[in-house]
Each structure stands twice: as structure tokens, then as C-alpha cells.
gemmi code that builds the backbone of each chain (N, CA, C; Angstrom):
import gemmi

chains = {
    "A": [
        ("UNK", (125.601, 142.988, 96.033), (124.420, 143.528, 96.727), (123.920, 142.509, 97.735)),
        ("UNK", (123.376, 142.881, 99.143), (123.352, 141.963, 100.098), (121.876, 141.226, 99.730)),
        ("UNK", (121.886, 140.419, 100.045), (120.377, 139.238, 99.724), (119.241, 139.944, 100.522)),
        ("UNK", (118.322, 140.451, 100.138), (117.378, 140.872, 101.108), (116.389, 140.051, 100.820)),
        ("UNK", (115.830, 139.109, 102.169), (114.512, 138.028, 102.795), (113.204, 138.722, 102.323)),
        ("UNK", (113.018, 139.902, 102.029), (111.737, 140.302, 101.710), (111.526, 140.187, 99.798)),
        ("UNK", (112.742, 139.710, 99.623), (112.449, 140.227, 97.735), (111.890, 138.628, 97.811)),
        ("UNK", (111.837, 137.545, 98.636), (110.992, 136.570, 98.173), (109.387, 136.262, 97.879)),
        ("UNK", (109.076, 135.757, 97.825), (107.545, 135.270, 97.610), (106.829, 134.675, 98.830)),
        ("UNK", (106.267, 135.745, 99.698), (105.944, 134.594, 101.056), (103.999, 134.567, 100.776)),
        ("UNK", (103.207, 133.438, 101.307), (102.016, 133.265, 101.485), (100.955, 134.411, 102.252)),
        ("UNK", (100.130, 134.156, 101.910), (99.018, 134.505, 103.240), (99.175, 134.988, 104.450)),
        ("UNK", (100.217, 134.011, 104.778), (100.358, 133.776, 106.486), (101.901, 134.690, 106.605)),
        ("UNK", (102.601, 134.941, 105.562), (103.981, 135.875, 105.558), (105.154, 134.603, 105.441)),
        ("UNK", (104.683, 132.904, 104.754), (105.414, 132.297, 105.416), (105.830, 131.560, 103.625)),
        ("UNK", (106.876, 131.045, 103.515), (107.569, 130.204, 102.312), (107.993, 128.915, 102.747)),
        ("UNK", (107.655, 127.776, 101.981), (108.077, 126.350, 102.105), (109.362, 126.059, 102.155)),
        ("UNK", (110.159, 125.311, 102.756), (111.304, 125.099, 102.567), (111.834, 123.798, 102.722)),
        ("UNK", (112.139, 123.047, 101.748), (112.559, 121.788, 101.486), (113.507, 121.539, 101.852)),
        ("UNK", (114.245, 120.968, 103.113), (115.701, 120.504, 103.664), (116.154, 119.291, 103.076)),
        ("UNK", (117.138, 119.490, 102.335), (117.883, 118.092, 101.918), (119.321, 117.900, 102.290)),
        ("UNK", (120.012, 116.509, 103.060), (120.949, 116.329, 103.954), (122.253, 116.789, 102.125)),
        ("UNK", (123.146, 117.415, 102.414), (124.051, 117.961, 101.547), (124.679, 116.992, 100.715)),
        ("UNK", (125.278, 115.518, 101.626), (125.737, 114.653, 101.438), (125.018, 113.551, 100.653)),
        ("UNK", (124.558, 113.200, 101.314), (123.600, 111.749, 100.834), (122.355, 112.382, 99.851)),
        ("UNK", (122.433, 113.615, 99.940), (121.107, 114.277, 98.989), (119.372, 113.452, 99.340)),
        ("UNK", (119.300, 112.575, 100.569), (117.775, 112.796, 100.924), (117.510, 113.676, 101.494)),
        ("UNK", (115.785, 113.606, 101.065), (115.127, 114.522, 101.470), (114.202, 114.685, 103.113)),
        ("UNK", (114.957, 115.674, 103.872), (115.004, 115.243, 105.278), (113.410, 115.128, 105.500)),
        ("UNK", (112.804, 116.776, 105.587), (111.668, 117.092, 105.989), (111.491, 118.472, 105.107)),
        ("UNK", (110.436, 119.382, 105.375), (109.601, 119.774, 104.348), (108.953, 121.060, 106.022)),
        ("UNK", (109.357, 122.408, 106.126), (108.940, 122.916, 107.013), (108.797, 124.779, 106.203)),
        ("UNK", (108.281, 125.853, 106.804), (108.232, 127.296, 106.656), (109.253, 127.702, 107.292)),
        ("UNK", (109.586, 129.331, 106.485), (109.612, 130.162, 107.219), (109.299, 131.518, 106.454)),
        ("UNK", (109.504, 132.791, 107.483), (109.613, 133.874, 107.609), (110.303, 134.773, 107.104)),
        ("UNK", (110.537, 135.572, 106.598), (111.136, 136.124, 106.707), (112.069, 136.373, 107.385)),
        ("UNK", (112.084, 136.805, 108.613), (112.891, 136.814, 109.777), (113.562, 135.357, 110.050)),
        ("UNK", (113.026, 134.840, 109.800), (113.571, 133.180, 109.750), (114.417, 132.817, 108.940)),
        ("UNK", (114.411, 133.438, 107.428), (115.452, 133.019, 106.579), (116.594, 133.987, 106.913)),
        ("UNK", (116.775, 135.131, 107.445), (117.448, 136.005, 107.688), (118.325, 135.605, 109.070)),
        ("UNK", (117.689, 134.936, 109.825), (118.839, 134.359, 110.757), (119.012, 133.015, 110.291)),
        ("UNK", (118.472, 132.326, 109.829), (119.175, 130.772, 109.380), (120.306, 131.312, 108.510)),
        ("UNK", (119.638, 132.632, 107.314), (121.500, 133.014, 106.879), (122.852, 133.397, 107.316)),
        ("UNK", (122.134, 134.584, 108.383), (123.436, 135.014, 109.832), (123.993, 133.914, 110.385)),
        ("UNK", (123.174, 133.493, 111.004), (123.893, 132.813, 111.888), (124.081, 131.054, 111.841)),
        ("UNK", (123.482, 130.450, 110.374), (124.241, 129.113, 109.838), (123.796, 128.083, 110.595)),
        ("UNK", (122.438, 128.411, 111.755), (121.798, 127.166, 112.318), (119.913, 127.420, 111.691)),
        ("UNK", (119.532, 126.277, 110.828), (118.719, 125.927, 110.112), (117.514, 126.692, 111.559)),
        ("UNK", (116.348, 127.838, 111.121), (115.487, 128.297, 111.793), (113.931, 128.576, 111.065)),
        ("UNK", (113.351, 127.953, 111.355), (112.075, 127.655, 110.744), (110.840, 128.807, 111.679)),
        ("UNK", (110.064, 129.103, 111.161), (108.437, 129.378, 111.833), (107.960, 128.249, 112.592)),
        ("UNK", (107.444, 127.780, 113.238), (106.509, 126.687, 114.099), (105.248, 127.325, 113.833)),
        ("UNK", (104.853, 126.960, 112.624), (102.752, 126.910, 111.990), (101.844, 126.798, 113.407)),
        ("UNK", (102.346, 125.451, 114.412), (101.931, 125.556, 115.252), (101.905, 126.530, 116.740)),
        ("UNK", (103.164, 126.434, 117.176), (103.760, 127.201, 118.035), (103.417, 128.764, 118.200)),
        ("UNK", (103.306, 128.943, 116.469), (103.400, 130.601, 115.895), (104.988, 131.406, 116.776)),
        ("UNK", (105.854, 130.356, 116.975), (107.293, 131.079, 117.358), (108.171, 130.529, 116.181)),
        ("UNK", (109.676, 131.191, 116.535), (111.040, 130.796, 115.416), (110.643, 129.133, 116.517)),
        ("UNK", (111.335, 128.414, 115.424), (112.077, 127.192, 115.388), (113.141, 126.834, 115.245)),
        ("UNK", (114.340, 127.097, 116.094), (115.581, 127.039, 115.732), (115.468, 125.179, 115.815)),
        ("UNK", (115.847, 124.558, 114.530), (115.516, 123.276, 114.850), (116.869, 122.191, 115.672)),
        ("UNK", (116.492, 121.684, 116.462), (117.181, 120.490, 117.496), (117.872, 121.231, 118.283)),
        ("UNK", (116.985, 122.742, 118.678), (117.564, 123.101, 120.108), (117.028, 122.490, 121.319)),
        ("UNK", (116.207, 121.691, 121.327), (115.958, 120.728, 122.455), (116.219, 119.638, 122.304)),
        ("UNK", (116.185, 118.949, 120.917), (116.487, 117.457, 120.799), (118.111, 117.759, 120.600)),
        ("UNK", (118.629, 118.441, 120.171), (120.374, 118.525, 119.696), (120.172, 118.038, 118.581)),
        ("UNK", (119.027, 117.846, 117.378), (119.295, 117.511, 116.280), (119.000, 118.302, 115.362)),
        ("UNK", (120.423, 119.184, 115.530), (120.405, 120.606, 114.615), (120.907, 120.177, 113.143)),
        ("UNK", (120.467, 121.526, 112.811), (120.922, 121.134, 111.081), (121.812, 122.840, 111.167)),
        ("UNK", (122.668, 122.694, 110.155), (123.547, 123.230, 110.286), (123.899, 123.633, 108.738)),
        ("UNK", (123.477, 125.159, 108.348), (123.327, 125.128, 106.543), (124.764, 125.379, 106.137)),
        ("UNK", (124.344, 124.213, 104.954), (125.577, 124.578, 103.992), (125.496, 125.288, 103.063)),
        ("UNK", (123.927, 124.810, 101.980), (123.600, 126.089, 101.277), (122.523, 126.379, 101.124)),
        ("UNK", (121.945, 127.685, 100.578), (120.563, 127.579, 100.434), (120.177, 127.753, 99.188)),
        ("UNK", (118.847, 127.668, 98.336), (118.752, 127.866, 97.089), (117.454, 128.397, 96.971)),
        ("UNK", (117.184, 129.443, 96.018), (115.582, 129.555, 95.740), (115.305, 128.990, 94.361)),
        ("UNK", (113.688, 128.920, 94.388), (113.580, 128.295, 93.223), (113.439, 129.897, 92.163)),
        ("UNK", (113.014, 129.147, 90.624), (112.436, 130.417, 90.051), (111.688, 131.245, 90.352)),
        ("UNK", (110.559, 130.756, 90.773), (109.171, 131.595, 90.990), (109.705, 132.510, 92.766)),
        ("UNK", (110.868, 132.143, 92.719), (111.154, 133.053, 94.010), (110.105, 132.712, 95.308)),
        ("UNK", (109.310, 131.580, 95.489), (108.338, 131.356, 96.287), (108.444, 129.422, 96.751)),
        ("UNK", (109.549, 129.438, 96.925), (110.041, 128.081, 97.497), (111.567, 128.368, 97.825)),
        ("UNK", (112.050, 127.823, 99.247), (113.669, 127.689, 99.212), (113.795, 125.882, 99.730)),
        ("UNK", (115.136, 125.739, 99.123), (115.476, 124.649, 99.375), (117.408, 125.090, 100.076)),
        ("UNK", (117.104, 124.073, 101.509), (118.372, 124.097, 102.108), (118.908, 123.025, 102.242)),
        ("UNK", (120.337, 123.240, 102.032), (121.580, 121.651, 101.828), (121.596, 121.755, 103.691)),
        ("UNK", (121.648, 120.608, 104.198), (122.147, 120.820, 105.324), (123.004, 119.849, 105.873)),
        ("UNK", (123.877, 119.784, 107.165), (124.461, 119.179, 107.652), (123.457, 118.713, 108.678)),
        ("UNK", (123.334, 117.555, 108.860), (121.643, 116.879, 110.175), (122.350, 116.013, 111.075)),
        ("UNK", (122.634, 116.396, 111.959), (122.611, 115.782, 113.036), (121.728, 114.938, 113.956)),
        ("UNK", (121.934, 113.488, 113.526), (121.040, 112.342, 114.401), (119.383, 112.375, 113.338)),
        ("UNK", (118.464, 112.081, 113.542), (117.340, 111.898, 112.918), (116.703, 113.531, 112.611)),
        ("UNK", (116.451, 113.514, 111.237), (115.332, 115.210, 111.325), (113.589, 115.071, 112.061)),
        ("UNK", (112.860, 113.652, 112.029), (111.956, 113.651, 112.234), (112.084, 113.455, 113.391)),
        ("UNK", (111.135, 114.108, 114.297), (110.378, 113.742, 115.331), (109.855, 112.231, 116.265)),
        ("UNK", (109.499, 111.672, 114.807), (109.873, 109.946, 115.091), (111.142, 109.305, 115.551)),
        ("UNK", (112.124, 110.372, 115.170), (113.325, 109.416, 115.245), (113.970, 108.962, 113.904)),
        ("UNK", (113.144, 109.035, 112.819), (113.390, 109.002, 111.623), (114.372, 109.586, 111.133)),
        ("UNK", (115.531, 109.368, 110.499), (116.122, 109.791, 109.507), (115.129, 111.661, 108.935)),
        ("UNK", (114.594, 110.939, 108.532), (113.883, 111.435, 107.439), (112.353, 111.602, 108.045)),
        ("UNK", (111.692, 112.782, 107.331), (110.257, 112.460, 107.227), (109.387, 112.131, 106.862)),
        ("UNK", (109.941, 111.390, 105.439), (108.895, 110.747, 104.581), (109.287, 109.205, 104.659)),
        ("UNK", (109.025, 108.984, 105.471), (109.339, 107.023, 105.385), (108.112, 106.464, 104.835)),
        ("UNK", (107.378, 106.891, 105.198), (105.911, 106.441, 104.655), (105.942, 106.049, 102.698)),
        ("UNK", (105.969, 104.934, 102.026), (105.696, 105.040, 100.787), (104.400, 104.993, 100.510)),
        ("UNK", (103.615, 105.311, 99.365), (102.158, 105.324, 98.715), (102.340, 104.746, 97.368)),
        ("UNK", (101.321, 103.936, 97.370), (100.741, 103.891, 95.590), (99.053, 103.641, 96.280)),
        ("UNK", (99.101, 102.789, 94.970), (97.531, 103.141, 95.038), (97.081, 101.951, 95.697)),
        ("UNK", (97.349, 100.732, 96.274), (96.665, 99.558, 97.391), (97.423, 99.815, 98.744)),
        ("UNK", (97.980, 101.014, 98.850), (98.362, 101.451, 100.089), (99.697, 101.834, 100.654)),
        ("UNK", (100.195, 101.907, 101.885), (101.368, 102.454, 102.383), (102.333, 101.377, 102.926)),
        ("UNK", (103.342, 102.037, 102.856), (104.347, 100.911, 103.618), (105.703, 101.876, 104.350)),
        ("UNK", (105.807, 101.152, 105.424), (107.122, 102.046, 106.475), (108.227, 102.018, 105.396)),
        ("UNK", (108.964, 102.456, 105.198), (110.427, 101.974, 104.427), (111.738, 102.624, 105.501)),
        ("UNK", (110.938, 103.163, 106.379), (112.538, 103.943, 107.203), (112.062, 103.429, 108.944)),
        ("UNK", (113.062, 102.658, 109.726), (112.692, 102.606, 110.885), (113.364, 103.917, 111.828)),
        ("UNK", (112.854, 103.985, 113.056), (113.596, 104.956, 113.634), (115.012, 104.772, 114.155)),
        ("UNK", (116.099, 105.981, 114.408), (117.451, 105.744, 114.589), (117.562, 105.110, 116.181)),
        ("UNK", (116.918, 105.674, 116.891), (117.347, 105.585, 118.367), (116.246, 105.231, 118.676)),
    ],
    "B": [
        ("UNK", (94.530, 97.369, 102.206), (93.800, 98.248, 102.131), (94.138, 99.370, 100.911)),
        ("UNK", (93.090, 99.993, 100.158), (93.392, 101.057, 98.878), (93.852, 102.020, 99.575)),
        ("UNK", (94.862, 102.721, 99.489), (95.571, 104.108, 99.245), (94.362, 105.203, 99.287)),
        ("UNK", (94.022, 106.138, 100.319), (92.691, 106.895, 100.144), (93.357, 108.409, 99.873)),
        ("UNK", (93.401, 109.032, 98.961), (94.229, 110.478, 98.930), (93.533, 111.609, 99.682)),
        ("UNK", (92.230, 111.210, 100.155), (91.714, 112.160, 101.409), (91.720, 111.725, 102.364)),
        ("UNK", (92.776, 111.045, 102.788), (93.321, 110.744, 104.382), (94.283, 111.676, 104.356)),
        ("UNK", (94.888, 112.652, 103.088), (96.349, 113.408, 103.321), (95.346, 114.549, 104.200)),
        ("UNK", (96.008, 115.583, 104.754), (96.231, 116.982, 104.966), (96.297, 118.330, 103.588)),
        ("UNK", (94.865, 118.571, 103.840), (94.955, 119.389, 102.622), (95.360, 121.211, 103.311)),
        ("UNK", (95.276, 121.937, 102.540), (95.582, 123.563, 103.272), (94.209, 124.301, 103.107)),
        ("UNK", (93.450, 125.082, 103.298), (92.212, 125.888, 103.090), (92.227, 125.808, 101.634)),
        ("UNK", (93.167, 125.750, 100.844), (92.586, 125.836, 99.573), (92.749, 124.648, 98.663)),
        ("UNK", (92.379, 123.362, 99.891), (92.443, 122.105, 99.666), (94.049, 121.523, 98.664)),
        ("UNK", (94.786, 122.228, 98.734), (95.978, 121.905, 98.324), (97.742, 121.317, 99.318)),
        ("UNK", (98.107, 120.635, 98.529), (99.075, 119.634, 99.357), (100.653, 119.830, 98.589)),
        ("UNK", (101.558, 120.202, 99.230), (103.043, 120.518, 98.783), (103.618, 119.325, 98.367)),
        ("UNK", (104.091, 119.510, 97.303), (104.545, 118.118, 96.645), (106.453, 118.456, 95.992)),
        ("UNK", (107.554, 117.608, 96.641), (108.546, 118.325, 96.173), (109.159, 117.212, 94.985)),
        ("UNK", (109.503, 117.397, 94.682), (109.895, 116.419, 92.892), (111.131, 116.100, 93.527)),
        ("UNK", (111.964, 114.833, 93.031), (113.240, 114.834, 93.569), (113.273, 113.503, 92.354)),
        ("UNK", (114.949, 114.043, 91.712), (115.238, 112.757, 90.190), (114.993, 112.114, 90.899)),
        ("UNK", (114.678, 110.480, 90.673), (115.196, 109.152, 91.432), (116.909, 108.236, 91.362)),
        ("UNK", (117.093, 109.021, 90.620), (118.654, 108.427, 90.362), (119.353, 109.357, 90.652)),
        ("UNK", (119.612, 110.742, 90.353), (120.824, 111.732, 90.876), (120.243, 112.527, 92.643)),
        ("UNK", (119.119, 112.335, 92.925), (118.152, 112.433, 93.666), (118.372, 113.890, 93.862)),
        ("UNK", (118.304, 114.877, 93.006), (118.264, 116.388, 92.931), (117.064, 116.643, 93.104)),
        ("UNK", (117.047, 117.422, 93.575), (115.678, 118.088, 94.109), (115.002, 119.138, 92.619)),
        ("UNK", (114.034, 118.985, 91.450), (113.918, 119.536, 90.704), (112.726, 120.774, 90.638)),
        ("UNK", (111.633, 120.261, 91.679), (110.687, 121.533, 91.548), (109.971, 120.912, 93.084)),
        ("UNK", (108.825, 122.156, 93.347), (108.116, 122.007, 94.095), (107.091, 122.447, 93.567)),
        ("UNK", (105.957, 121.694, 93.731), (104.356, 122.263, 93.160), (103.382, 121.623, 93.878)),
        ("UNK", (102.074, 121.855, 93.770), (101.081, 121.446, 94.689), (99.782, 120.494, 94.128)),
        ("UNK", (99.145, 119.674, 94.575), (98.576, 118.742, 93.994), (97.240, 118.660, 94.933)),
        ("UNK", (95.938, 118.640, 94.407), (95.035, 118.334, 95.429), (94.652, 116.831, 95.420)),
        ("UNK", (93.495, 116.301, 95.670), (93.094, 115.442, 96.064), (93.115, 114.211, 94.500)),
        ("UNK", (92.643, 115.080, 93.902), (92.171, 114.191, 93.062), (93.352, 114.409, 91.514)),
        ("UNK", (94.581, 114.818, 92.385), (95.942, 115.112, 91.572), (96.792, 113.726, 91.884)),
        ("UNK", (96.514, 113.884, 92.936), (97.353, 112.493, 94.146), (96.634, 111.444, 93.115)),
        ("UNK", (94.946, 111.003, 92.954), (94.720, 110.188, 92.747), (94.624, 109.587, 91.392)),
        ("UNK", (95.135, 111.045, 90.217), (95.329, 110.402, 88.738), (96.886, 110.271, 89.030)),
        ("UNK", (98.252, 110.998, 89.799), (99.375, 110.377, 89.604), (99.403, 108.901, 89.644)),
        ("UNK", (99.129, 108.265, 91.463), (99.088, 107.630, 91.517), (98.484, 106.579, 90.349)),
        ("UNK", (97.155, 106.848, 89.755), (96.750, 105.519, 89.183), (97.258, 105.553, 87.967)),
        ("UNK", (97.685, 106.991, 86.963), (98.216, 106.833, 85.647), (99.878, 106.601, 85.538)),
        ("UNK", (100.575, 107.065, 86.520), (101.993, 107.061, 86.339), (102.997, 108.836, 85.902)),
        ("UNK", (101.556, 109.370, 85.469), (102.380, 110.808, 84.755), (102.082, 111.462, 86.114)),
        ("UNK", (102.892, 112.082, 86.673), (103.070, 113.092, 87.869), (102.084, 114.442, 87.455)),
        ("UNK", (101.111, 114.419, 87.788), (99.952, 115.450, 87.663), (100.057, 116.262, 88.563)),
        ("UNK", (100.159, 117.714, 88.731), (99.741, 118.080, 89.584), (98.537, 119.290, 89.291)),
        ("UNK", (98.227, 120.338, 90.426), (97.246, 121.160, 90.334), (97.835, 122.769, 90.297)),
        ("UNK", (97.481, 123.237, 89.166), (98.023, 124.680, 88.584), (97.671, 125.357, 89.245)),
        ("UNK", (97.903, 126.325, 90.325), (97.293, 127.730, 91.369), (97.104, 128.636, 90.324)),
        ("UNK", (97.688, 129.032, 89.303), (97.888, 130.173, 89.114), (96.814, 129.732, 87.418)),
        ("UNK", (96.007, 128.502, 87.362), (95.775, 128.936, 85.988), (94.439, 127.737, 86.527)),
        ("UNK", (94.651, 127.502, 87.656), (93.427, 126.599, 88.051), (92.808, 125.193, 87.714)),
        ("UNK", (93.617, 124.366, 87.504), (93.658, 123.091, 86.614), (94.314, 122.745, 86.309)),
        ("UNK", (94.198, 121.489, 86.099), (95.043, 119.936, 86.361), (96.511, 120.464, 85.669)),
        ("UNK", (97.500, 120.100, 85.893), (98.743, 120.147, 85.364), (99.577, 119.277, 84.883)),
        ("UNK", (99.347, 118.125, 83.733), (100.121, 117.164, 83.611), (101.535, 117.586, 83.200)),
        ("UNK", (102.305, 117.602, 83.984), (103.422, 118.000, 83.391), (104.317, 117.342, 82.500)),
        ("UNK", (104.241, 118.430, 81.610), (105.036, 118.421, 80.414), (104.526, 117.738, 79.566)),
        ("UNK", (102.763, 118.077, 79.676), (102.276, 117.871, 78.619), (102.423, 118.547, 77.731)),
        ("UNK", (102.632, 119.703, 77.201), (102.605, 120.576, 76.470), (104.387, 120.550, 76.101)),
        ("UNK", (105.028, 120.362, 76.858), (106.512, 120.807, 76.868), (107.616, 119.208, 76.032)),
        ("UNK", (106.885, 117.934, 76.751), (107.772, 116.807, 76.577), (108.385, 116.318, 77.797)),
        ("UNK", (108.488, 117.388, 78.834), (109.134, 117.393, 79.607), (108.738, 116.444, 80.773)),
        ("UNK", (108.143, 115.190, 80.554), (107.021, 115.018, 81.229), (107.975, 114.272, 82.953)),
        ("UNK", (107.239, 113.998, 83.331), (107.508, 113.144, 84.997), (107.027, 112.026, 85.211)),
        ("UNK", (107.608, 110.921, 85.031), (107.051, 109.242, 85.294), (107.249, 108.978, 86.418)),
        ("UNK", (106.106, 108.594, 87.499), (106.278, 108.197, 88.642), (107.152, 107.372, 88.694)),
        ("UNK", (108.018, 107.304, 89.834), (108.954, 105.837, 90.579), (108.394, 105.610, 91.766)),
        ("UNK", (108.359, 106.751, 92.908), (108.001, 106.560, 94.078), (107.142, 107.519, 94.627)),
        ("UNK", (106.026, 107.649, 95.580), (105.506, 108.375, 96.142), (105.405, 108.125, 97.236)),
        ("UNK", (106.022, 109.521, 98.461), (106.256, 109.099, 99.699), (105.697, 110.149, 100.473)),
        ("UNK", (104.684, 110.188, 101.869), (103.939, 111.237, 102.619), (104.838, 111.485, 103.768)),
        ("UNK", (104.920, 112.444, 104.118), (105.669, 112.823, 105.294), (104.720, 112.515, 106.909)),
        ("UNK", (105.702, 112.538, 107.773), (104.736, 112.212, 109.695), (103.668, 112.838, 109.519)),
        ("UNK", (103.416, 113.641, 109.120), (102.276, 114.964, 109.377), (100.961, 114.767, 108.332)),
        ("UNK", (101.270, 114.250, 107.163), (100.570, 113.433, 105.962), (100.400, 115.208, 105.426)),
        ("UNK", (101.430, 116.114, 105.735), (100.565, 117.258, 104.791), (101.943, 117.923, 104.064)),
        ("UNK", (102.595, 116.511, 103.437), (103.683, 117.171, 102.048), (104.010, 115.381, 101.691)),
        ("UNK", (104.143, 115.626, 100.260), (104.527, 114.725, 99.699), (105.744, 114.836, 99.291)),
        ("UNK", (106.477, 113.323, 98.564), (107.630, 113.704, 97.997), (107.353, 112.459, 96.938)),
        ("UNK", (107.609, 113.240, 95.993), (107.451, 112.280, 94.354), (109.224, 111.724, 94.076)),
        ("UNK", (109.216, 110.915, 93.680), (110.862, 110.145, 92.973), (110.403, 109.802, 91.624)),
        ("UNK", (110.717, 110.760, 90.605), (110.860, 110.620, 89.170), (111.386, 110.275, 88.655)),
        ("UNK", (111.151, 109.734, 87.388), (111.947, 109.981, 86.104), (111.619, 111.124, 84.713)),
        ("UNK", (112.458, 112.036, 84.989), (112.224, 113.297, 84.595), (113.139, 113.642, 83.098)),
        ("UNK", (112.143, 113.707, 82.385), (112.477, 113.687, 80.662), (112.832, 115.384, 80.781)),
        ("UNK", (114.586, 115.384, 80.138), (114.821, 116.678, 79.872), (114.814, 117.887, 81.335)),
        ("UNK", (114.325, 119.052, 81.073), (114.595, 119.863, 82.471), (113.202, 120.161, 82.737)),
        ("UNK", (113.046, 120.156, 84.245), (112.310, 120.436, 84.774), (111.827, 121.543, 85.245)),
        ("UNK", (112.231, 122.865, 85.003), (112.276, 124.284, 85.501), (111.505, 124.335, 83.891)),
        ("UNK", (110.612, 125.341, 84.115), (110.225, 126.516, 82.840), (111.168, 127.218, 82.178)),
        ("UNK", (112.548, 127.408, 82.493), (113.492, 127.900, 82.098), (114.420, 127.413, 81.476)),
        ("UNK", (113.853, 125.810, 81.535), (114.872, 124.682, 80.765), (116.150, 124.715, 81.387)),
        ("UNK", (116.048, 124.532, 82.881), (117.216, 124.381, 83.880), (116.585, 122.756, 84.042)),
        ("UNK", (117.518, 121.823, 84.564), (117.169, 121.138, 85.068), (116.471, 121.091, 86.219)),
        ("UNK", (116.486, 121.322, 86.879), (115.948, 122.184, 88.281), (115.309, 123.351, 88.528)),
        ("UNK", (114.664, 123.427, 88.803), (113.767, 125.093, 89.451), (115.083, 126.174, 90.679)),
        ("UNK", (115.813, 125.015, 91.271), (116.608, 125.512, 91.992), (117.997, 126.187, 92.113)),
        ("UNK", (118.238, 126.996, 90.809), (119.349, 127.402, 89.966), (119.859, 128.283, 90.882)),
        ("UNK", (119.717, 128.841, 91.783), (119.841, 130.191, 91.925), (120.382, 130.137, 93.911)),
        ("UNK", (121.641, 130.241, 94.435), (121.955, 130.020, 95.514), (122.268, 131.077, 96.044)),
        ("UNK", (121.882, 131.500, 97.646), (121.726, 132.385, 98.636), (122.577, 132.982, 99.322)),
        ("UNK", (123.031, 133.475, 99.631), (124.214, 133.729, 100.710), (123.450, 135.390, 101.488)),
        ("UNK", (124.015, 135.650, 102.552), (123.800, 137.000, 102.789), (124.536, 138.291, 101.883)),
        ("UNK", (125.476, 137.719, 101.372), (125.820, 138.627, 100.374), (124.991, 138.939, 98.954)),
        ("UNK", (124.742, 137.692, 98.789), (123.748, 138.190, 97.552), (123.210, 136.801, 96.760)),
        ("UNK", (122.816, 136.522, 95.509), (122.442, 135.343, 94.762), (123.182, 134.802, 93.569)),
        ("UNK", (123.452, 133.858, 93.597), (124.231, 133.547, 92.531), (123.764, 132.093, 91.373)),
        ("UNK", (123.864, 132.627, 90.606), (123.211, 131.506, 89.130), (124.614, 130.075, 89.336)),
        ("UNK", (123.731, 128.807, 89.842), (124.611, 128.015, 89.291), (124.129, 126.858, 88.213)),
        ("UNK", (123.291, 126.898, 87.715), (122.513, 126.077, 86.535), (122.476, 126.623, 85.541)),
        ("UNK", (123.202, 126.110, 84.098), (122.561, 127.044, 83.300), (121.594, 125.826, 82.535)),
        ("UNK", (120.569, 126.998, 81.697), (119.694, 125.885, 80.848), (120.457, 125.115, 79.638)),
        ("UNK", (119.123, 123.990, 79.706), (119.844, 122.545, 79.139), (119.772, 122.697, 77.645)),
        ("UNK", (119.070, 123.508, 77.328), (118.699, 123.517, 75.965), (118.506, 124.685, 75.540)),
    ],
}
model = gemmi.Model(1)
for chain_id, residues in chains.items():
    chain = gemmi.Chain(chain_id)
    for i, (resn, *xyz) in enumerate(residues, 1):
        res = gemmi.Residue()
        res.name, res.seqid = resn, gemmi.SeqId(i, " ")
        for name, pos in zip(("N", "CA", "C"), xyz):
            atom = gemmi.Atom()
            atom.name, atom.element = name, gemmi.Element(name[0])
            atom.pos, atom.b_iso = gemmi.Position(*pos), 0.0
            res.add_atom(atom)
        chain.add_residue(res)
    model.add_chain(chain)
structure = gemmi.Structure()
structure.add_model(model)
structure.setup_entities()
């Protein structure tokens, strides 16, 4: 039976969290939404496509930077109201330049960088 | 300087996406949400607390279960509005006694179980 994008769990806004983790190395890239319509072409067509919260458009991600992600797999959780995608990442996922988007560490006397940028 | 947990990015219903990830096999095991003052008993006790939506209060996990979550690392993303916890995670982490919440993989064809429970 084909996967249908609507049997998930979406918010308020029509939108579900989705946790990207690089397939290989298993970190955790970045942390973005989508749509319905969003998970339905990131499945077609195998290039990682998010909502923009801000934008309020699709996000096909690193069609301007070229630092696409490229799914290998996707997973839901139980509660059917979270997906998590394996991906292939090309060059940094953050915006910084970062690897990653959580370079930032926390405890409790404060933060520290732990990831510099690639380029 | 102290670590202030209302410098994060909260959502209208003052809540913050938090994704669990082992610290040693670095699997991605759940996603749940934590407010302000969730951030600030993890951080200072060590047990990964978060905040229950659906039952309205504090969530030490696996208090009730065993199953509990010992902080290793806590890391904020560019945007400061998702966290990512690095555990050490006693037993499985899913309600279903999967290790993972994330059992269950996508395709356009349909869903398929690849976790079974641990116990």
C-alpha cells in the first residue's frame, strides 16, 4: 500500500519536525519542518525539501548554496508526529558553514563553540 | 558566565524541540519537548527531564519505567530554538520498548518495521 503524507501527525501550522542525520557518520545535521506536500516530494523525488517557517515557501535545501542533502532513508517515529531523515550532505548543513547545526555545547556555567566552520 | 535557559527560543506554547541521540552508537532515540525550566532541572540534575504536552508536566524520563536518560552532552542549534541531548540511555527508549521511537521506515511504497522491541 503506497505511504500516504497525510496519515501523519502534523501541528497547528499543518507542519511536522524533522530531524536530519548525515547516514554515514550518524551526526546530527540540523533540525527543520515540513508539510505535507514537502514530505511527498522529498519522497518522489530523493532531494531533502523542507517548509521555510520563515519564507512560508518549499525549501528544497542547498538549491542556492549546492549544499543539498540527498535522502537515503526516512523514518517516523511512534507517535507518527516526528520524521527523522538519513541523508547524504553535501559540504556544511548550517548556514554558518557548519558541518552541523548544533556546535554550540551547554551546561549550566555556559556555552562553548565545539564545531568551526568548513569554508 | 551561567547558562540562562531563557535566552533559548521558546514556541507560543513556550516549548523547545529536544532530539535524544545515544552518545556512543549516536542513534537517534526520541524526540520530545522541554520548556524553560525542563532545560534548567536537566541541566543542573543530570536526569534528562523533559515537559509532557499531552499530560502537562514535568517528565523525568523513565521515572516510572527505569528507562531513565543520564545527561552526557547538551547542544543548541544557530537558531537557539532546538536542542540536542547526548545520552546515556538505560534499556529502550520508545514506549514500545524499541530502542528507538524510530522503528518504522518510509518509502513511497509504503512503511516498514525495522526494530523490534528489546524486551
Amino acid at each position: 500500500m503506497a505511504f500516504d503524507p497525510s496519515s501523519l501527525k502534523y501541528d497547528a501550522n499543518g507542519l511536522i519536525p524533522v530531524v536530519t542525520q548525515d547516514h554515514s557518520s550518524h551526526e546530527v545535521l540540523m533540525v527543520a519542518w515540513m508539510n505535507a506536500d514537502a514530505v511527498k516530494k522529498t519522497l518522489d523525488g530523493g532531494k531533502v525539501t523542507y517548509w521555510s517557517r520563515s519564507r512560508q515557501k518549499f525549501w528544497v535545501k542547498g538549491e542556492t548554496s549546492g549544499h543539498v542533502q540527498t535522502l537515503v532513508e526516512m523514518r517516523v517515529d511512534c507517535d507518527r508526529d516526528c520524521l527523522l531523515v538519513l541523508v547524504d550532505q553535501t559540504g556544511p548543513a548550517c548556514h554558518t558553514n557548519r558541518r552541523s547545526c548544533f556546535f554550540t555545547s551547554v551546561n549550566a556555567e555556559g556555552e562553548t563553540e565545539i564545531m568551526k566552520p568548513m569554508v
